[in-house]
N, C-alpha and C positions, 0 to 999 in steps of 0.2 A: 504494500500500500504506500504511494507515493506522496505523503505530507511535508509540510512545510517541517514540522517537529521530529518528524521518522529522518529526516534528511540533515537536522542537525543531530540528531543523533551518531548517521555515521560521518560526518565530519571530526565528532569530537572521537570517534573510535579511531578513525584515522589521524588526525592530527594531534592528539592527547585532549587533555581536560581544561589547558587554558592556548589559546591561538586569538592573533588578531587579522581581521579583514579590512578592505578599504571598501564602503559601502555611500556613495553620492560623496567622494571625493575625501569624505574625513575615517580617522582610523577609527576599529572601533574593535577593544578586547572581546571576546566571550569566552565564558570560565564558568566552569562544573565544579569547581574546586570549591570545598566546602569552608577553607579558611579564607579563601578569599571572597564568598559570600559573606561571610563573618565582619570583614574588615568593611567590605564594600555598604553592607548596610546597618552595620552598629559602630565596631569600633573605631574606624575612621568615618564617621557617619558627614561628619562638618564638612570634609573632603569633596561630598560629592552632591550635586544637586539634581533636580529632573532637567533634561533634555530641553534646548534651548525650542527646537523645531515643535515639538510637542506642546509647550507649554503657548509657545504662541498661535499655533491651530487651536486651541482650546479655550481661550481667552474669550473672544466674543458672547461663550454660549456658556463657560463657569464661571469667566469673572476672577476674582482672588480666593476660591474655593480653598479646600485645605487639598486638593488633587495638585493645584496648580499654584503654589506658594512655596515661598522658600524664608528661611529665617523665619525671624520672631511674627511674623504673619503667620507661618504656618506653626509656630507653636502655639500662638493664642487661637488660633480654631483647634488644633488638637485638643487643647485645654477644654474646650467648650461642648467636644463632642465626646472623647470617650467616657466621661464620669455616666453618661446620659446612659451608653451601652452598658455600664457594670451594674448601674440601679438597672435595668430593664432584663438581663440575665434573672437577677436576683427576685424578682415577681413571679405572680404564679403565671400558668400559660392557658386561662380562662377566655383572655381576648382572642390569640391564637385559633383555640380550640372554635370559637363563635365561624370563623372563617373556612377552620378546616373541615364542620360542617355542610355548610354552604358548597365545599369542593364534592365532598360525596354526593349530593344531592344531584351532580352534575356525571359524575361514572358511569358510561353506560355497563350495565352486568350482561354478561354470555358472549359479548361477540368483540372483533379486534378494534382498538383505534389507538388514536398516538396520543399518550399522556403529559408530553411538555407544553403542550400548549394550555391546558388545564394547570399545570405545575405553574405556568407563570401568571396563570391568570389570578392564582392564589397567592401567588407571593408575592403580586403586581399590590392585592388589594392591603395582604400584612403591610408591607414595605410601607404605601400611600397613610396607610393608618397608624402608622408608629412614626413614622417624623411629623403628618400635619394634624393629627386626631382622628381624622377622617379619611376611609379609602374612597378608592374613584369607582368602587363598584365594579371592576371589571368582572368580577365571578356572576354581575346582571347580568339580565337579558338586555336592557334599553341601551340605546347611542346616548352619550352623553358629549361636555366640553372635554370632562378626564379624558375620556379616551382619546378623543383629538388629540389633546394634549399629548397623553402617551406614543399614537402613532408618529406623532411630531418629532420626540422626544428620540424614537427608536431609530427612524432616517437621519436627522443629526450625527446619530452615534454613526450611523453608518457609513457614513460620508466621511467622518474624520478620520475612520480605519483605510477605507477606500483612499483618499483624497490628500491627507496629511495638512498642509501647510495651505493647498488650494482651496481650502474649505471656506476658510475664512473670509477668501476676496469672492465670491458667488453672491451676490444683491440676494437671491430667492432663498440660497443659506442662510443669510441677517436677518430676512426677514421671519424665517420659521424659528430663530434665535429668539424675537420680538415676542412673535406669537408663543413660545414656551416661555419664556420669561414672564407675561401675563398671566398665565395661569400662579405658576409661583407666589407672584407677586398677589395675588387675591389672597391666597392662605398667607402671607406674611400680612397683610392687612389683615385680617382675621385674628392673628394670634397677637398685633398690635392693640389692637383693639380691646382685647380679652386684659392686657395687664391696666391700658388706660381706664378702663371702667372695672372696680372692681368687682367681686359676685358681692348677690344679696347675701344677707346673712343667713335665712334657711338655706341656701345652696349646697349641695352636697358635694364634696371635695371629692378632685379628679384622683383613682385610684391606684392608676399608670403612668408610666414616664410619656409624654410625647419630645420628639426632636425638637421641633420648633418653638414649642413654649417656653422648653428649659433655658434654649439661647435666646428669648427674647426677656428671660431675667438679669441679663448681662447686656443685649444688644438692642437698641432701638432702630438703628437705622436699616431702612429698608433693602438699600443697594446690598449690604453687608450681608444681612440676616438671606436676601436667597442667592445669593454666591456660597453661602455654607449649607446651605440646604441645597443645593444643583452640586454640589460636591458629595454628601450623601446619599442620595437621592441615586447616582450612578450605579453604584457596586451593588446599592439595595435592592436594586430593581430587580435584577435577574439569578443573583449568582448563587443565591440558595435553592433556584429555581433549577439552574443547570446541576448543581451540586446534586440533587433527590433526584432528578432525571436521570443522568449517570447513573448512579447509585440501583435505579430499577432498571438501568439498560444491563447491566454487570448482573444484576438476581435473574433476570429471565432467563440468562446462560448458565447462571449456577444456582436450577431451580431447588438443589440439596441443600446451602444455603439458606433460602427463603424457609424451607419447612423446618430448618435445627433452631432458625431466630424465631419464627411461628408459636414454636414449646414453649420459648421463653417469654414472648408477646403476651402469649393467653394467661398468664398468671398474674399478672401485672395489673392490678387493680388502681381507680381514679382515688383521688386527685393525682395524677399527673406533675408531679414537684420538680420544679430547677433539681433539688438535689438527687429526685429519685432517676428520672431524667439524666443526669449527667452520671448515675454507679453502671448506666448497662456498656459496659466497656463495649461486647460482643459488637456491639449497635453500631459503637463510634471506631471502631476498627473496621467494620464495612465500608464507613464511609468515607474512612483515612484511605482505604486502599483504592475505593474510588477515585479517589482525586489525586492521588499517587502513580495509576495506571491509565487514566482516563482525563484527569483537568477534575477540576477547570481553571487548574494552574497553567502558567506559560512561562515567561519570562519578565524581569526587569531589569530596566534602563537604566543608567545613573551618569550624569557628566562630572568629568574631573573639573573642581573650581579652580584647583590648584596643584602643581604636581606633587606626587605623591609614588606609592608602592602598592604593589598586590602581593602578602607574603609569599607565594608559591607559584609557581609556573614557567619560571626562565629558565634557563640553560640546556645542555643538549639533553640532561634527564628531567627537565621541570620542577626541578626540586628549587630553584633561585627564587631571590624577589623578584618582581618584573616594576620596571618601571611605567607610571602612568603620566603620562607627559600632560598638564592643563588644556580642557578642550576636547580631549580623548574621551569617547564613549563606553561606557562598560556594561557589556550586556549579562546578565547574571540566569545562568538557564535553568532557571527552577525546574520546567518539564523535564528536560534533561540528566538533571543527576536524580532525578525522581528514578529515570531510566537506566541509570548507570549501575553493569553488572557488577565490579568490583563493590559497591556499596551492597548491593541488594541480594547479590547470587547469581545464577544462569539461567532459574525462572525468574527473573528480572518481568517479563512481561507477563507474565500469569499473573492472576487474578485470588491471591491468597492472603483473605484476611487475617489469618492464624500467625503471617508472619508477624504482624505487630504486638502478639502478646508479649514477650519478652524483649520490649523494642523501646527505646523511649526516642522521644521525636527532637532531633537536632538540628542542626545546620544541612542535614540532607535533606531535609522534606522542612521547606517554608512555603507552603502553597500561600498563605495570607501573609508572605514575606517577610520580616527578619528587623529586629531591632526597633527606632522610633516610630518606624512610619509600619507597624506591623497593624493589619487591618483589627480595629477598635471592635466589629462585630463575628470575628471568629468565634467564640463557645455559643452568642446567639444563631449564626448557622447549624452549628454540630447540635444546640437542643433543639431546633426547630425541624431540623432533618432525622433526629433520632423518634424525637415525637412521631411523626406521619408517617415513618416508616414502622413503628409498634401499632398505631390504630388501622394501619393498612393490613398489616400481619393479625389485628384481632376481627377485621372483619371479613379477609379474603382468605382461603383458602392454600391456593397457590399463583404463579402467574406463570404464564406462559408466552415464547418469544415469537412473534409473529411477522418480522423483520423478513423481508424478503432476501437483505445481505444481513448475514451474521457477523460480520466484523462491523467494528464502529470503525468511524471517519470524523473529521474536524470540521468544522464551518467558526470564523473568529465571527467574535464580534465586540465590543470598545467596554470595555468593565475594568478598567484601572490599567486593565493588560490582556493581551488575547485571550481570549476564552473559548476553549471548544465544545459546541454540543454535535450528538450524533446529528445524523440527516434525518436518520429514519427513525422514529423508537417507537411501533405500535405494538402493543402489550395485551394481552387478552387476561383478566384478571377474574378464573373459574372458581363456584363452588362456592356462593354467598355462606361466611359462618360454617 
Protein backbone atom coordinates (compact mmCIF):
# COMPACT_ATOMS: atom_id res chain seq x y z
CA UNK A 1 0.00 0.00 0.00
CA UNK A 2 1.48 3.09 -1.31
CA UNK A 3 1.06 6.08 1.44
CA UNK A 4 2.47 9.07 2.06
CA UNK A 5 3.60 7.44 5.82
CA UNK A 6 4.33 3.64 4.57
CA UNK A 7 6.93 5.76 2.33
CA UNK A 8 8.54 7.56 5.05
CA UNK A 9 8.71 4.64 6.67
CA UNK A 10 11.07 3.07 4.36
CA UNK A 11 13.09 6.08 3.81
CA UNK A 12 13.85 6.06 7.54
CA UNK A 13 14.64 2.04 7.02
CA UNK A 14 16.90 3.15 4.56
CA UNK A 15 18.41 6.11 5.47
CA UNK A 16 18.42 5.50 9.48
CA UNK A 17 16.37 7.28 12.19
CA UNK A 18 17.54 10.90 11.61
CA UNK A 19 18.34 12.35 7.69
CA UNK A 20 17.76 15.67 6.27
CA UNK A 21 15.93 16.61 2.81
CA UNK A 22 15.77 19.84 0.88
CA UNK A 23 11.90 20.40 0.55
CA UNK A 24 10.78 24.05 -1.51
CA UNK A 25 14.26 25.07 -1.40
CA UNK A 26 14.83 25.07 2.67
CA UNK A 27 16.45 22.05 4.77
CA UNK A 28 14.43 20.22 6.80
CA UNK A 29 15.75 17.28 9.58
CA UNK A 30 13.39 14.29 10.01
CA UNK A 31 14.02 12.05 13.19
CA UNK A 32 12.50 8.88 14.62
CA UNK A 33 14.86 9.28 17.37
CA UNK A 34 13.29 9.34 20.53
CA UNK A 35 15.82 11.76 22.24
CA UNK A 36 15.73 13.96 19.81
CA UNK A 37 11.94 14.20 20.05
CA UNK A 38 12.63 14.76 23.61
CA UNK A 39 14.84 17.71 23.17
CA UNK A 40 12.81 18.99 20.04
CA UNK A 41 9.78 19.25 22.14
CA UNK A 42 10.47 19.68 25.88
CA UNK A 43 13.92 20.14 26.72
CA UNK A 44 15.11 22.59 24.39
CA UNK A 45 11.48 23.59 23.94
CA UNK A 46 12.53 27.75 23.75
CA UNK A 47 14.62 26.59 20.65
CA UNK A 48 12.02 25.95 18.50
CA UNK A 49 8.86 27.49 17.31
CA UNK A 50 5.95 26.51 14.72
CA UNK A 51 6.68 26.96 11.07
CA UNK A 52 6.98 30.27 9.75
CA UNK A 53 4.72 29.13 6.28
CA UNK A 54 2.12 27.42 8.50
CA UNK A 55 1.57 29.99 10.84
CA UNK A 56 0.96 32.52 8.29
CA UNK A 57 -1.68 30.34 6.19
CA UNK A 58 -3.57 30.05 9.36
CA UNK A 59 -3.65 33.53 10.48
CA UNK A 60 -6.75 34.81 8.62
CA UNK A 61 -9.07 32.13 9.91
CA UNK A 62 -7.28 31.59 13.84
CA UNK A 63 -6.15 34.70 14.46
CA UNK A 64 -3.44 34.59 17.75
CA UNK A 65 -5.18 31.16 18.80
CA UNK A 66 -2.96 29.03 21.01
CA UNK A 67 -2.34 26.64 17.56
CA UNK A 68 -0.70 29.73 16.19
CA UNK A 69 1.32 31.77 18.82
CA UNK A 70 4.45 31.66 20.13
CA UNK A 71 5.96 33.10 23.47
CA UNK A 72 4.09 34.43 26.26
CA UNK A 73 0.81 34.72 23.93
CA UNK A 74 0.92 31.29 23.69
CA UNK A 75 1.47 30.69 27.27
CA UNK A 76 -1.20 32.94 28.52
CA UNK A 77 -3.95 30.81 26.27
CA UNK A 78 -2.20 27.60 27.60
CA UNK A 79 -2.90 29.04 30.87
CA UNK A 80 -6.49 29.71 30.05
CA UNK A 81 -7.32 26.56 28.40
CA UNK A 82 -5.81 23.59 30.10
CA UNK A 83 -7.04 24.11 33.98
CA UNK A 84 -10.80 24.06 31.97
CA UNK A 85 -9.79 20.35 30.49
CA UNK A 86 -8.48 18.96 34.01
CA UNK A 87 -11.96 20.22 35.85
CA UNK A 88 -13.83 18.66 32.88
CA UNK A 89 -11.89 15.20 33.13
CA UNK A 90 -12.77 15.27 36.68
CA UNK A 91 -16.80 15.55 36.34
CA UNK A 92 -19.20 12.97 35.96
CA UNK A 93 -19.98 11.82 32.06
CA UNK A 94 -23.94 12.44 32.54
CA UNK A 95 -23.73 15.29 29.68
CA UNK A 96 -21.73 12.89 27.59
CA UNK A 97 -23.94 10.12 28.08
CA UNK A 98 -27.35 12.78 27.01
CA UNK A 99 -25.54 12.64 23.49
CA UNK A 100 -24.21 9.24 23.36
CA UNK A 101 -27.95 8.56 23.56
CA UNK A 102 -29.14 10.50 20.84
CA UNK A 103 -26.08 8.47 18.64
CA UNK A 104 -27.86 5.08 19.34
CA UNK A 105 -31.09 6.21 18.41
CA UNK A 106 -29.44 6.88 15.02
CA UNK A 107 -27.73 2.86 14.60
CA UNK A 108 -29.39 1.25 12.05
CA UNK A 109 -29.52 -2.77 13.69
CA UNK A 110 -29.00 -5.95 11.13
CA UNK A 111 -27.77 -4.40 8.00
CA UNK A 112 -24.12 -2.70 6.97
CA UNK A 113 -23.23 1.14 6.92
CA UNK A 114 -20.29 3.30 7.64
CA UNK A 115 -20.07 4.51 11.35
CA UNK A 116 -17.74 7.70 11.06
CA UNK A 117 -20.00 9.77 9.89
CA UNK A 118 -22.24 9.07 12.85
CA UNK A 119 -18.88 9.10 15.18
CA UNK A 120 -18.59 12.62 14.05
CA UNK A 121 -21.75 13.71 14.04
CA UNK A 122 -21.44 12.93 17.97
CA UNK A 123 -18.49 14.40 18.64
CA UNK A 124 -19.28 17.32 16.34
CA UNK A 125 -22.24 17.82 18.99
CA UNK A 126 -19.96 16.91 22.55
CA UNK A 127 -17.03 19.19 21.07
CA UNK A 128 -19.88 22.28 20.12
CA UNK A 129 -21.34 21.68 23.62
CA UNK A 130 -18.36 21.62 25.97
CA UNK A 131 -16.43 24.80 24.60
CA UNK A 132 -19.85 27.12 23.81
CA UNK A 133 -22.65 25.37 26.24
CA UNK A 134 -24.59 24.43 23.59
CA UNK A 135 -24.20 21.98 20.41
CA UNK A 136 -25.11 22.66 16.96
CA UNK A 137 -27.27 19.63 16.91
CA UNK A 138 -25.66 17.81 14.38
CA UNK A 139 -27.00 14.38 15.67
CA UNK A 140 -30.68 16.54 14.33
CA UNK A 141 -32.47 15.94 11.67
CA UNK A 142 -33.09 19.98 10.67
CA UNK A 143 -30.58 22.25 8.44
CA UNK A 144 -29.52 24.73 10.74
CA UNK A 145 -26.76 28.07 10.75
CA UNK A 146 -24.34 25.31 12.98
CA UNK A 147 -24.11 23.24 10.31
CA UNK A 148 -23.26 25.83 7.70
CA UNK A 149 -21.04 26.89 9.82
CA UNK A 150 -19.48 23.54 10.26
CA UNK A 151 -19.56 22.60 6.45
CA UNK A 152 -17.67 26.19 6.36
CA UNK A 153 -15.55 25.32 8.97
CA UNK A 154 -14.49 21.73 7.27
CA UNK A 155 -13.60 23.31 3.55
CA UNK A 156 -11.37 25.90 5.32
CA UNK A 157 -9.51 23.17 6.83
CA UNK A 158 -9.33 21.61 3.73
CA UNK A 159 -7.92 24.18 1.66
CA UNK A 160 -5.02 24.81 4.03
CA UNK A 161 -3.84 21.09 3.87
CA UNK A 162 -4.45 21.33 0.03
CA UNK A 163 -3.29 24.91 -0.54
CA UNK A 164 -0.64 25.80 2.20
CA UNK A 165 0.37 29.48 2.08
CA UNK A 166 -2.29 30.04 -1.07
CA UNK A 167 -5.13 29.96 1.01
CA UNK A 168 -4.82 32.99 2.57
CA UNK A 169 -4.79 35.22 -0.64
CA UNK A 170 -8.24 33.41 -2.25
CA UNK A 171 -11.01 36.80 -1.71
CA UNK A 172 -13.81 33.45 -1.43
CA UNK A 173 -11.36 31.81 1.23
CA UNK A 174 -11.62 35.49 3.50
CA UNK A 175 -14.72 35.47 2.84
CA UNK A 176 -15.93 31.99 4.22
CA UNK A 177 -13.19 33.15 7.09
CA UNK A 178 -15.86 36.02 7.79
CA UNK A 179 -18.76 33.90 7.60
CA UNK A 180 -17.04 31.28 10.30
CA UNK A 181 -15.80 33.97 12.29
CA UNK A 182 -19.77 35.15 12.76
CA UNK A 183 -20.91 32.34 13.90
CA UNK A 184 -18.16 32.23 16.63
CA UNK A 185 -18.51 35.50 17.40
CA UNK A 186 -22.43 35.17 18.37
CA UNK A 187 -21.42 32.57 21.07
CA UNK A 188 -18.80 34.88 22.24
CA UNK A 189 -21.46 37.59 22.56
CA UNK A 190 -23.57 35.03 24.28
CA UNK A 191 -21.10 34.19 26.99
CA UNK A 192 -20.27 38.05 27.04
CA UNK A 193 -23.30 38.71 27.87
CA UNK A 194 -23.92 35.98 30.51
CA UNK A 195 -20.97 37.60 32.80
CA UNK A 196 -22.21 41.26 32.19
CA UNK A 197 -25.66 40.56 33.58
CA UNK A 198 -25.42 38.53 36.31
CA UNK A 199 -28.04 35.33 37.04
CA UNK A 200 -31.02 35.82 39.21
CA UNK A 201 -30.80 34.77 42.56
CA UNK A 202 -33.07 31.59 42.31
CA UNK A 203 -30.92 30.41 39.26
CA UNK A 204 -29.59 27.26 39.52
CA UNK A 205 -25.67 27.06 39.18
CA UNK A 206 -24.10 25.76 35.88
CA UNK A 207 -22.92 22.07 36.87
CA UNK A 208 -20.18 21.61 34.17
CA UNK A 209 -17.19 23.29 32.88
CA UNK A 210 -17.85 25.20 29.44
CA UNK A 211 -14.61 26.57 27.32
CA UNK A 212 -15.85 29.63 26.71
CA UNK A 213 -17.30 30.91 29.85
CA UNK A 214 -14.31 30.00 31.93
CA UNK A 215 -12.18 32.23 29.54
CA UNK A 216 -14.45 34.98 29.53
CA UNK A 217 -13.77 35.18 33.49
CA UNK A 218 -10.30 36.37 32.55
CA UNK A 219 -11.02 37.78 28.87
CA UNK A 220 -13.54 40.29 27.75
CA UNK A 221 -12.45 41.18 24.54
CA UNK A 222 -14.11 39.71 21.61
CA UNK A 223 -11.29 39.52 18.95
CA UNK A 224 -9.28 37.55 21.68
CA UNK A 225 -11.85 35.24 23.20
CA UNK A 226 -12.65 33.59 19.44
CA UNK A 227 -9.05 33.40 18.37
CA UNK A 228 -8.96 30.89 21.46
CA UNK A 229 -11.81 29.29 20.93
CA UNK A 230 -11.05 28.77 16.69
CA UNK A 231 -7.83 27.34 18.34
CA UNK A 232 -9.83 24.62 20.35
CA UNK A 233 -12.41 24.29 18.44
CA UNK A 234 -9.93 22.57 15.73
CA UNK A 235 -8.49 19.37 17.33
CA UNK A 236 -12.16 19.08 19.17
CA UNK A 237 -13.82 18.70 16.20
CA UNK A 238 -12.82 15.59 14.84
CA UNK A 239 -10.16 13.78 16.59
CA UNK A 240 -11.92 11.65 19.10
CA UNK A 241 -14.07 11.13 16.36
CA UNK A 242 -11.36 9.46 14.01
CA UNK A 243 -9.79 8.04 17.20
CA UNK A 244 -13.38 5.56 18.03
CA UNK A 245 -13.58 5.10 14.28
CA UNK A 246 -10.01 3.53 14.05
CA UNK A 247 -10.42 1.81 17.09
CA UNK A 248 -13.97 -0.06 15.41
CA UNK A 249 -12.06 -0.39 12.01
CA UNK A 250 -9.18 -2.59 14.13
CA UNK A 251 -12.22 -4.75 16.31
CA UNK A 252 -14.17 -5.61 13.12
CA UNK A 253 -10.78 -7.56 12.10
CA UNK A 254 -10.03 -8.78 15.41
CA UNK A 255 -13.65 -9.71 16.16
CA UNK A 256 -11.91 -12.12 19.34
CA UNK A 257 -11.13 -8.90 20.63
CA UNK A 258 -14.48 -7.34 20.75
CA UNK A 259 -16.08 -10.55 22.56
CA UNK A 260 -12.95 -10.84 25.41
CA UNK A 261 -13.66 -6.78 26.15
CA UNK A 262 -17.66 -7.60 25.63
CA UNK A 263 -17.10 -10.17 29.20
CA UNK A 264 -15.69 -7.24 30.80
CA UNK A 265 -18.29 -4.54 29.35
CA UNK A 266 -21.21 -6.41 30.73
CA UNK A 267 -20.23 -6.39 34.27
CA UNK A 268 -19.70 -2.81 34.55
CA UNK A 269 -22.49 -1.30 36.13
CA UNK A 270 -23.63 2.86 35.98
CA UNK A 271 -22.79 5.46 37.06
CA UNK A 272 -20.08 5.46 34.63
CA UNK A 273 -17.14 7.57 36.96
CA UNK A 274 -13.80 9.42 35.56
CA UNK A 275 -12.28 7.17 37.95
CA UNK A 276 -14.08 3.84 37.12
CA UNK A 277 -13.73 4.84 33.41
CA UNK A 278 -10.15 5.56 33.58
CA UNK A 279 -9.11 1.53 35.80
CA UNK A 280 -10.33 -0.52 32.42
CA UNK A 281 -6.77 -0.44 31.40
CA UNK A 282 -7.86 -3.53 28.71
CA UNK A 283 -10.05 -0.49 27.13
CA UNK A 284 -7.24 2.06 26.98
CA UNK A 285 -4.62 -0.37 25.40
CA UNK A 286 -7.01 -0.94 22.52
CA UNK A 287 -7.14 2.34 21.87
CA UNK A 288 -3.33 3.18 22.54
CA UNK A 289 -2.70 0.42 19.95
CA UNK A 290 -5.17 2.06 17.66
CA UNK A 291 -3.50 5.07 17.38
CA UNK A 292 -0.14 3.46 17.55
CA UNK A 293 -0.96 1.36 14.28
CA UNK A 294 -3.49 3.34 12.66
CA UNK A 295 -3.20 7.43 13.79
CA UNK A 296 -4.54 9.52 14.18
CA UNK A 297 -1.04 10.54 14.87
CA UNK A 298 1.23 11.90 12.10
CA UNK A 299 3.93 14.16 12.55
CA UNK A 300 5.29 17.45 13.91
CA UNK A 301 6.91 20.44 12.78
CA UNK A 302 9.03 22.76 14.76
CA UNK A 303 11.41 25.73 13.21
CA UNK A 304 14.81 26.38 14.73
CA UNK A 305 14.69 30.03 16.39
CA UNK A 306 18.15 29.77 16.81
CA UNK A 307 20.86 27.37 16.40
CA UNK A 308 21.00 24.70 18.32
CA UNK A 309 21.63 20.43 18.43
CA UNK A 310 19.65 17.35 18.08
CA UNK A 311 21.41 14.86 20.79
CA UNK A 312 21.71 11.99 18.21
CA UNK A 313 21.93 11.27 14.65
CA UNK A 314 25.28 12.45 13.04
CA UNK A 315 28.10 10.79 12.09
CA UNK A 316 28.62 7.76 9.85
CA UNK A 317 26.90 5.41 12.88
CA UNK A 318 24.28 8.27 14.04
CA UNK A 319 25.25 8.10 17.22
CA UNK A 320 26.73 12.20 17.16
CA UNK A 321 24.92 15.52 17.89
CA UNK A 322 23.65 16.97 14.75
CA UNK A 323 23.75 20.40 14.36
CA UNK A 324 20.54 22.50 13.70
CA UNK A 325 21.43 25.49 11.98
CA UNK A 326 18.53 28.68 12.61
CA UNK A 327 15.77 28.44 10.02
CA UNK A 328 16.02 24.64 9.67
CA UNK A 329 12.87 22.78 9.84
CA UNK A 330 12.50 19.62 12.10
CA UNK A 331 10.15 17.32 11.31
CA UNK A 332 9.41 14.87 14.31
CA UNK A 333 7.79 11.59 12.97
CA UNK A 334 5.44 10.46 15.42
CA UNK A 335 3.75 8.00 12.89
CA UNK A 336 6.89 6.64 12.32
CA UNK A 337 8.72 5.50 15.34
CA UNK A 338 5.01 4.47 16.38
CA UNK A 339 6.30 2.11 13.36
CA UNK A 340 9.77 1.57 14.16
CA UNK A 341 10.69 -2.22 14.51
CA UNK A 342 13.66 -1.90 16.72
CA UNK A 343 11.35 -0.11 19.37
CA UNK A 344 8.34 -2.30 18.89
CA UNK A 345 9.54 -5.89 17.40
CA UNK A 346 8.95 -7.52 13.97
CA UNK A 347 5.18 -7.57 14.43
CA UNK A 348 5.73 -3.84 14.52
CA UNK A 349 2.49 -3.77 12.25
CA UNK A 350 0.15 -6.13 13.81
CA UNK A 351 -2.58 -5.17 15.70
CA UNK A 352 -1.66 -6.35 19.49
CA UNK A 353 -3.18 -4.62 22.31
CA UNK A 354 -1.42 -7.01 24.94
CA UNK A 355 1.70 -5.57 23.87
CA UNK A 356 1.10 -2.49 26.18
CA UNK A 357 0.47 -4.35 29.40
CA UNK A 358 3.90 -4.33 30.48
CA UNK A 359 4.70 -1.01 28.48
CA UNK A 360 4.63 2.35 29.85
CA UNK A 361 4.36 5.00 27.32
CA UNK A 362 7.60 7.27 26.58
CA UNK A 363 9.14 9.26 24.10
CA UNK A 364 8.12 6.54 21.57
CA UNK A 365 4.58 6.83 21.40
CA UNK A 366 3.55 10.82 21.62
CA UNK A 367 0.53 10.69 19.58
CA UNK A 368 -0.92 14.09 21.47
CA UNK A 369 2.83 15.15 21.31
CA UNK A 370 5.54 15.78 23.93
CA UNK A 371 6.34 18.39 26.43
CA UNK A 372 4.51 22.14 26.73
CA UNK A 373 2.47 22.01 23.92
CA UNK A 374 1.33 18.38 24.75
CA UNK A 375 -2.49 18.37 23.75
CA UNK A 376 -4.51 19.61 27.18
CA UNK A 377 -7.52 17.06 26.17
CA UNK A 378 -5.70 13.67 25.98
CA UNK A 379 -7.30 11.59 29.09
CA UNK A 380 -10.63 13.54 27.93
CA UNK A 381 -10.20 11.50 24.48
CA UNK A 382 -9.03 8.11 26.20
CA UNK A 383 -12.44 8.51 28.76
CA UNK A 384 -14.68 9.55 26.01
CA UNK A 385 -13.48 6.66 23.75
CA UNK A 386 -13.38 4.08 26.52
CA UNK A 387 -16.90 5.16 27.52
CA UNK A 388 -18.62 4.25 23.98
CA UNK A 389 -16.64 1.67 23.30
CA UNK A 390 -18.03 -0.23 26.86
CA UNK A 391 -21.86 0.80 26.17
CA UNK A 392 -21.31 -0.39 22.50
CA UNK A 393 -19.94 -3.61 24.00
CA UNK A 394 -23.18 -3.66 26.57
CA UNK A 395 -25.50 -3.24 23.85
CA UNK A 396 -24.06 -5.15 20.61
CA UNK A 397 -23.40 -8.32 20.40
CA UNK A 398 -20.48 -8.52 18.03
CA UNK A 399 -19.47 -6.47 14.95
CA UNK A 400 -18.77 -7.46 11.96
CA UNK A 401 -16.31 -6.08 8.88
CA UNK A 402 -18.00 -5.35 5.84
CA UNK A 403 -15.39 -3.35 4.15
CA UNK A 404 -15.05 -4.37 0.80
CA UNK A 405 -10.91 -3.62 1.14
CA UNK A 406 -9.76 -5.02 4.30
CA UNK A 407 -6.75 -3.11 4.73
CA UNK A 408 -7.07 0.56 5.83
CA UNK A 409 -5.78 3.43 3.81
CA UNK A 410 -5.13 7.25 4.86
CA UNK A 411 -7.10 10.25 3.76
CA UNK A 412 -5.35 13.68 5.81
CA UNK A 413 -7.16 16.04 6.95
CA UNK A 414 -5.80 19.64 9.00
CA UNK A 415 -6.28 18.65 13.06
CA UNK A 416 -3.08 20.23 14.51
CA UNK A 417 -1.26 17.76 12.16
CA UNK A 418 -2.36 15.19 9.57
CA UNK A 419 -4.69 12.91 10.49
CA UNK A 420 -5.60 9.75 8.90
CA UNK A 421 -9.08 8.18 8.73
CA UNK A 422 -9.91 4.98 6.64
CA UNK A 423 -11.84 5.44 3.36
CA UNK A 424 -14.17 2.91 3.95
CA UNK A 425 -15.30 1.72 7.50
CA UNK A 426 -18.83 0.04 7.02
CA UNK A 427 -19.51 -2.15 10.01
CA UNK A 428 -22.51 -4.24 10.52
CA UNK A 429 -23.00 -4.34 14.26
CA UNK A 430 -25.30 -8.01 14.98
CA UNK A 431 -27.22 -9.43 17.70
CA UNK A 432 -29.14 -6.59 19.71
CA UNK A 433 -28.07 -7.52 23.73
Amino acid sequence: MATFFRLYEQQFAQLGKTWDETLRGQTTINTIEPLNLQAVLAKDFDSFGTPQNRSGAMRPLFGKSIINTEGAEWKHSRALIKPTFTKAELSDVTQFDTFVERFFELLPEGEAFDIQPLLHRLFLDVSTDFIFGTSIDALGAGKSEAEEFNKSFKRLCVSLVSDGNLAGRDKEWLQACGDTHRFIDQQVARALKQVNDPPEKDALPRNRYVVLDEMTKEIRDPIQLRDLVMGVFLPAREATSILVGNCLFQLTRHPEIWKRLRTTALTIEAPFTFEKLKSLVDFRYVLQETIRTIGPAARVARLAKKDTILPKGGGSDQQSPVLVKKGTTVCCGIWCVQHDPDIWGEDVQEFKPERWQNRTATWEYIPFSGGPRTCPAMQQSYIHGIYLLVRLMQRFKRIENQDSVFEWSERWTFVLKAEMVSKSRCIQINDYN
